[in-house]
N, C-alpha and C positions, 0 to 999 in steps of 0.2 A: 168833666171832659165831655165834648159835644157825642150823641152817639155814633157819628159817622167815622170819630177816628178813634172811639172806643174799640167799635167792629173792626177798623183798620188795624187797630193794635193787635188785637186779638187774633187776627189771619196772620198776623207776620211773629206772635208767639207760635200759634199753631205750626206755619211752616218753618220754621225754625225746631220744634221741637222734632217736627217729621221728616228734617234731614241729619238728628243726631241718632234717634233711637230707632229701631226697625218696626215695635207697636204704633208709633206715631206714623212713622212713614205704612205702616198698613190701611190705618185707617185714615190717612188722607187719600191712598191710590186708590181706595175700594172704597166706594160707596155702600154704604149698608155693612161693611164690616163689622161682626159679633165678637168683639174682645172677650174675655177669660182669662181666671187665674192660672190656668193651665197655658194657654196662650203666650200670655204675655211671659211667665216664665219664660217658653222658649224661644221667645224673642229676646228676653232679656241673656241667654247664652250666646245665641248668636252674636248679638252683639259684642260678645266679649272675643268671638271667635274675628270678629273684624279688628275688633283694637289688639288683638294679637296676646291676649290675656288667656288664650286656651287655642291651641291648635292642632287637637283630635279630641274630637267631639261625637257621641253616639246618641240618638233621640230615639226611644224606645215609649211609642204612643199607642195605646188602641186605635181600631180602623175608624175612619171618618171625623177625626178629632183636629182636621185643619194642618197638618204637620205638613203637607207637600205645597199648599197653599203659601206656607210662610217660608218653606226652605227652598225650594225649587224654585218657586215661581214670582217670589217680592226680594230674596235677600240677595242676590244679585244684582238686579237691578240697584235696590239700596244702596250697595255697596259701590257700584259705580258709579252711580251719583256723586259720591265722595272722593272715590280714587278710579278715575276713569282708562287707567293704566292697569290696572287689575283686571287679570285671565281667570274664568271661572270653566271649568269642566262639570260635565251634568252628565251620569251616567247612571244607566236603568236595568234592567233586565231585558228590554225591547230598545230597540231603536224609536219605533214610533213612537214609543211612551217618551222615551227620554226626547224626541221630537216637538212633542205637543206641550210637554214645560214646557221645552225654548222658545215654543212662539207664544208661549202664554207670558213667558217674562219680557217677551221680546214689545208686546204688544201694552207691558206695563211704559217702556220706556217713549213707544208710541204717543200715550193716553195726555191729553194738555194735562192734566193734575200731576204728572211727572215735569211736564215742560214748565210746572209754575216752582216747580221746586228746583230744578237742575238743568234746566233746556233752555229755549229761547225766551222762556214768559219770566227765567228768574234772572235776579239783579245778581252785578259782575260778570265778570272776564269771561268767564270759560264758558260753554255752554255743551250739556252733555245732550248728543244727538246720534242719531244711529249712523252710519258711516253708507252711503247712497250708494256705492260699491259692494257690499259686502252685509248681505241683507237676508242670506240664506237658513232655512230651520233649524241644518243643524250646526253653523257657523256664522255668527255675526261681530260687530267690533262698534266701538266709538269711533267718531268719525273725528281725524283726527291726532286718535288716539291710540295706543298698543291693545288696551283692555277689551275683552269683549267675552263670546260666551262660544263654546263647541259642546253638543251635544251629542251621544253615542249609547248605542247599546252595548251590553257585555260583549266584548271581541272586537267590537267594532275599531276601525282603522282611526287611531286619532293621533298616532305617530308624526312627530315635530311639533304637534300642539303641546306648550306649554301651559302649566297653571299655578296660579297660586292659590286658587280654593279647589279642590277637587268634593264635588258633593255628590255620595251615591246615593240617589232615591231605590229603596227596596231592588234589591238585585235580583232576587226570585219572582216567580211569577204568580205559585199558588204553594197549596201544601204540599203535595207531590214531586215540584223541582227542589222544593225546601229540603224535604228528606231524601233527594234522591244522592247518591256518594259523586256520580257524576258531576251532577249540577254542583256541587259541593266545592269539588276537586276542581272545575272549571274557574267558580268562582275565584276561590283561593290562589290561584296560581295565577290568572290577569289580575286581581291586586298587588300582588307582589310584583312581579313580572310586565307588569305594563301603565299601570293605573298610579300605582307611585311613581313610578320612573319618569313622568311627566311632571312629577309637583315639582315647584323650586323650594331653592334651600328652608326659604323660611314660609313655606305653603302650609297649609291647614287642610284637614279631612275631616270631613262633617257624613257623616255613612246613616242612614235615615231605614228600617227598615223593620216589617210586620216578622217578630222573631216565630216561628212555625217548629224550627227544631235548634238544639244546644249546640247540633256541628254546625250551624250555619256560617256565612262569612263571619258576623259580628261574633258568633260562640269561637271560632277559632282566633280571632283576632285576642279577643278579650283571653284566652288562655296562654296566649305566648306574650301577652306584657309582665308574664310572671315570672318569664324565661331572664335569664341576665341580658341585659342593653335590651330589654322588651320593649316596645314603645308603648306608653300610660297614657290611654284613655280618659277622658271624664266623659260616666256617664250621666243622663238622664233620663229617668227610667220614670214613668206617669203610670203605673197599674188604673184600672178602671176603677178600683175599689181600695179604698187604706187601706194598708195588711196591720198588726199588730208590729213591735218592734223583734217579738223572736220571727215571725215570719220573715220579714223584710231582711232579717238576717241571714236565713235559714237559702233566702231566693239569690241577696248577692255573692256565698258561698259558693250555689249550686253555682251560677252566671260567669265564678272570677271576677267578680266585682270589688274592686279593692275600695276599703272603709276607709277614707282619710278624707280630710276637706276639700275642696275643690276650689279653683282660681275665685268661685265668687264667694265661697264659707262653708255651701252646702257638704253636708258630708251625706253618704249614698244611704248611709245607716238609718236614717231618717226620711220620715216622708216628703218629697220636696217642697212641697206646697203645705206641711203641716198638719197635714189632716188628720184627722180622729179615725181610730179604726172604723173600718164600714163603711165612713164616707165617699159617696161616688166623687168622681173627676171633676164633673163639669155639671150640676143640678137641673140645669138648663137642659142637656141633651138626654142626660140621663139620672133621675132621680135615683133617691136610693131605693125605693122599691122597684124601679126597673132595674137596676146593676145587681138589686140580691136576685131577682131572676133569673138575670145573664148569667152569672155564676153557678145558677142550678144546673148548666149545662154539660157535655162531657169534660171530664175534667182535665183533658190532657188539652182540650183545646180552649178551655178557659183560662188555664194556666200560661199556653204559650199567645194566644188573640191579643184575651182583653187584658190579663195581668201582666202581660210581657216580659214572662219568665219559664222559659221552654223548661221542662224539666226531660233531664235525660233521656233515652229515648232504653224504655223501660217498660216490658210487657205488664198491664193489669192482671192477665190472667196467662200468658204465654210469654215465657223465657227462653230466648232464643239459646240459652244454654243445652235447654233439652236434647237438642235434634243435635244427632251425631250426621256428621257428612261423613257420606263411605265411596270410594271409590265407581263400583260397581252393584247393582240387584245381584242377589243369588240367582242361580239359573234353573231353582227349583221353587221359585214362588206358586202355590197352590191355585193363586184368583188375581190376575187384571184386570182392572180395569180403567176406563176412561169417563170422565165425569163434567162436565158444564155448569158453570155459572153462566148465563147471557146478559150481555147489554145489545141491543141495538143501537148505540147511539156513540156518533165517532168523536176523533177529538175536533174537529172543526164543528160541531154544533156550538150555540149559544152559551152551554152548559162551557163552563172557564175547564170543570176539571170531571169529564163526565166518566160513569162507570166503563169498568172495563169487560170485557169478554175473558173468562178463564176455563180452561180445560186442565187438568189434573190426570198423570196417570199413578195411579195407585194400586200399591200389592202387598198382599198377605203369605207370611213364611208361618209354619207352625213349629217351634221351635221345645221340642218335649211336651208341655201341658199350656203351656202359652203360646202367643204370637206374638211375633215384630211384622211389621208395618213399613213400606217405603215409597216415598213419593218419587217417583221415576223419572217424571218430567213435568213444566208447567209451559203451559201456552199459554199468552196473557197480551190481548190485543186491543185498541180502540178502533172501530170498526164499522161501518155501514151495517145496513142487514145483510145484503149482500155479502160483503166482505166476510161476514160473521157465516153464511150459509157455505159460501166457500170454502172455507178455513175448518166447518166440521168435517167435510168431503174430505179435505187433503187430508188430513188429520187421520181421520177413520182409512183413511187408504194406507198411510204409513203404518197404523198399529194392526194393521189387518183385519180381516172381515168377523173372526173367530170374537174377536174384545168384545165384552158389553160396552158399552155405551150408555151411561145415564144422566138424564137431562132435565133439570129444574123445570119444572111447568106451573104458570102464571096460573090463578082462579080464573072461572067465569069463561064467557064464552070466547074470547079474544086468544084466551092463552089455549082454549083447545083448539080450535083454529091455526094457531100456529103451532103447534106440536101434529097436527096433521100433516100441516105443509112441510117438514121436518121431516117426519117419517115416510113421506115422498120422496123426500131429495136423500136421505139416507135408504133408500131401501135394497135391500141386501145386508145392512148390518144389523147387528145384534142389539138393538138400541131399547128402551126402556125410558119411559119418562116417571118424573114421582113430582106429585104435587110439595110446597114447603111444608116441613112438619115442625111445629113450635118456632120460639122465634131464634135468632140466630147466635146467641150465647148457646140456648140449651142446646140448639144441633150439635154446636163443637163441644160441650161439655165432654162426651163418652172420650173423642179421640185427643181433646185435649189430658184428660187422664193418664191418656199411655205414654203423650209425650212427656210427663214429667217424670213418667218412670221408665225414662228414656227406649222406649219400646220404637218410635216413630224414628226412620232413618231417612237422611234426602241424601239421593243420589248425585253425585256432583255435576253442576252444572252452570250456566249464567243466569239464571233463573231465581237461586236460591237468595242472593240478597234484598229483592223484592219483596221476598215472600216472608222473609227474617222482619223484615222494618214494618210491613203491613201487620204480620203477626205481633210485633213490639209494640204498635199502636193499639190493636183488639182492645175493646170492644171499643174505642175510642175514636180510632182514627175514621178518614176521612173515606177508606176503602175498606171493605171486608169479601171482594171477590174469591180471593185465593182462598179465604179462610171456609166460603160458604160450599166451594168446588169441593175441599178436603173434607168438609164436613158429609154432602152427598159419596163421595168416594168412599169413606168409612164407614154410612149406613149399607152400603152393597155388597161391601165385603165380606160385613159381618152378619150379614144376610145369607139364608140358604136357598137355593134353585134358582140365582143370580143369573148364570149362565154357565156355558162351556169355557174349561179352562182357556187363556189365549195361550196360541200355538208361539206368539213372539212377544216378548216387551224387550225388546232391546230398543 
């Protein structure tokens, strides 16, 4: 065969293969596209999720591993290529986010290498084209045709839009929405409540998302398919690293991951891709001396990151069992006081999830030869400096002038500098600064003690489940403000020449 229509053959294998499978159709739409066995797996699911062979789908990948790439932003289009009648919904955590897919997909169906497959540059009838009317970020169609794409954030207005794929990319935004009950609660309730109610009868849910904690959208989803008429999941779960076969047991347990085959054979009980324990995901991104690394890390964020298998949310060294919630402080606590962790730095910095500002009031009862302990209130803010400067003021005005006051202070010359400027803008109160002493496990070692011997009481408040889930993550998680506040609060109290009792802690 001459080479001219050897190459001729051969372009019209290739485009022919890249309008059956969603691998092929990747690496024809992208140039420079880096296939993988990890990859191509979950294009080989989605795929099945198109021929209607699975329609609820959950892809559970480490960060950076191409999963938004292939689900958001090609398998749509893909899919329209083929059935240009076909309604796809793209829902995010943000708006903008779920925005910048749609015009990432939007701009696949743009690209001539889409037009040689399915638009004007391909052979036959139909020709898939974006519809000149109807052209917008977060709603577009075939032109022509019913099918097209709406994009939305969580809440966002997408009532009357139909779908037959509904695909959520990551619903949460960081670790913090992850485990917060609200964001939780929010989630849960537009999935049921809105998010389904848009799919058609025989629509498919494809939900893509970085698991952070076990209650998340997918940790609640995946626990009521166990409920009678539950809806059954298949998942796909890629950890960074092969577990052994009791671990991977041990993770779909924790998960409700139910051990049976799945529409392509895989059962969950196995690694999907085969691997040998220890072997990394992808060799190429990350070998296996970089992934035994990765793993050296804290382990509750190893577990839920890279492994992507949140484990319950389960203090290392603090069980939220401890702490009694009681109504009211007695109104003979011996020593108040008030206590500081500082961030300067608010949530609109750079920083996705930056520290917080915490103030703690804290008091001691002597109770015969021992003491009880209660956390009174917690202020907990992200803040300017400003804001942060203001907020001791209010603060100190509300607990009145009598309270110590004690205030973390940075080394070096920066932090006394600003412990100056502080004791200007507090002056009139009782205030005290302490440089950090050891690092912040051993601070809370003393008061973590008491609370297992349930000595430490928290006064009831909105405050306290914050402070339960930061605690449940110690030493691990993402924040330890409240824990470092409580920890200065308890070196003060159990301190002598502290100050004058406060005349009020209500």
């Amino acid at each position: 065969m001459p080479l001219t229509k050897a190459l001729a053959a051969a372009e019209l294998l290739r485009r022919r293969e890249a309008r059956r499978g969603l691998m092929a159709f990747n690496r024809f739409t992208f140039e420079g596209y880096i296939p993988s066995d990890a990859r191509q797996l979950i294009c080989s699911y989605l795929d099945a999720v198109h021929a209607g062979q699975i329609n609820r789908l959950m892809v559970f990948v480490p960060p950076q591993y191409g999963k938004s790439e292939i689900i958001s932003r090609r398998f749509p289009p893909a899919g329209l290529g083929r059935r240009p009648d076909d309604r796809y919904l793209l829902v995010s955590y943000a708006a903008d986010l779920a925005i910048e897919l749609s015009k990432d997909a939007r701009s696949v169906i743009r690209d001539p290498a889409y037009a040689a497959l399915f638009g004007h540059l391909a052979a036959g009838p139909d020709n898939v084209v974006l519809d000149p009317s109807s052209q917008s970020s977060s709603f577009w169609r075939i032109d022509g045709k019913r099918g097209g794409l709406t994009a939305s954030g969580i809440g966002g207005a997408i009532t009357g839009r139909g779908a037959k794929f509904l695909l959520i990319d990551d619903p949460v935004k960081n670790f913090t929405e992850a485990r917060s009950k609200a964001v939780q609660a929010r989630n849960y309730n537009e999935y049921h409540s809105t998010l389904k109610t848009r799919l058609t009868p025989d629509g498919a849910i494809v939900l893509l998302m970085t698991r952070w904690d076990d209650e998340d959208l997918a940790g609640k989803i995946l626990k009521e398919q166990l409920d009678p008429g539950g809806e059954k999941f298949t998942v796909l779960r890629l950890p960074l690293v092969a577990e052994t076969r009791e671990e991977r047991r041990k993770a779909n347990e924790m998960m409700h991951i139910i051990e049976e085959p799945d529409p392509l054979g895989n059962n969950p009980a196995n690694d999907p891709l085969g691997r040998k324990p220890s072997e990394p995901l992808d060799p190429a991104r990350h070998d296996k001396e970089t992934a035994k690394k990765i793993l050296e890390g804290p382990p509750s964020v190893v577990s839920s990151i890279w492994q992507q298998a949140p484990r319950p949310v389960e203090g290392n060294l603090i069980k939220r069992e401890w702490f009694e919630i009681v109504a009211t402080a007695p109104a003979d606590l011996e020593i108040v006081v008030r206590t500081w962790d500082l961030a300067a730095t608010e949530k609109e910095t750079s920083s996705q999830d930056p520290d917080w500002t915490v103030g703690v009031k804290f008091g001691r009862k002597k109770v015969g030869s021992a003491y009880l302990y209660f956390i009174l209130d917690m202020v907990r803010v992200q803040a300017s400096p400003l804001g942060v400067e203001r907020l001791l003021v209010q603060t100190a005005n509300l607990d009145t002038t009598a309270m110590p006051i004690g205030i973390e202070r940075e080394g070096g010359a920066t932090g006394k500098s600003y412990a100056a400027t502080l004791r200007g803008i507090l002056a009139g109160f009782n205030v005290r600064f302490y440089p950090p002493f050891a690092d912040k496990v051993l601070r809370a070692n003393p008061w973590i003690s008491e609370a297992e011997a349930g000595n430490i009481k928290l006064v009831y408040g909105p405050w306290i489940e914050e402070f339960l889930r930061e605690a449940d993550a110690f030493p691990d998680g993402t924040h330890d403000d409240q824990i470092d506040a409580i920890s200065l609060g308890y070196y003060m109290v159990t301190r002598s020449g502290v100050g004058r009792k406060a005349r009020s802690h209500g």
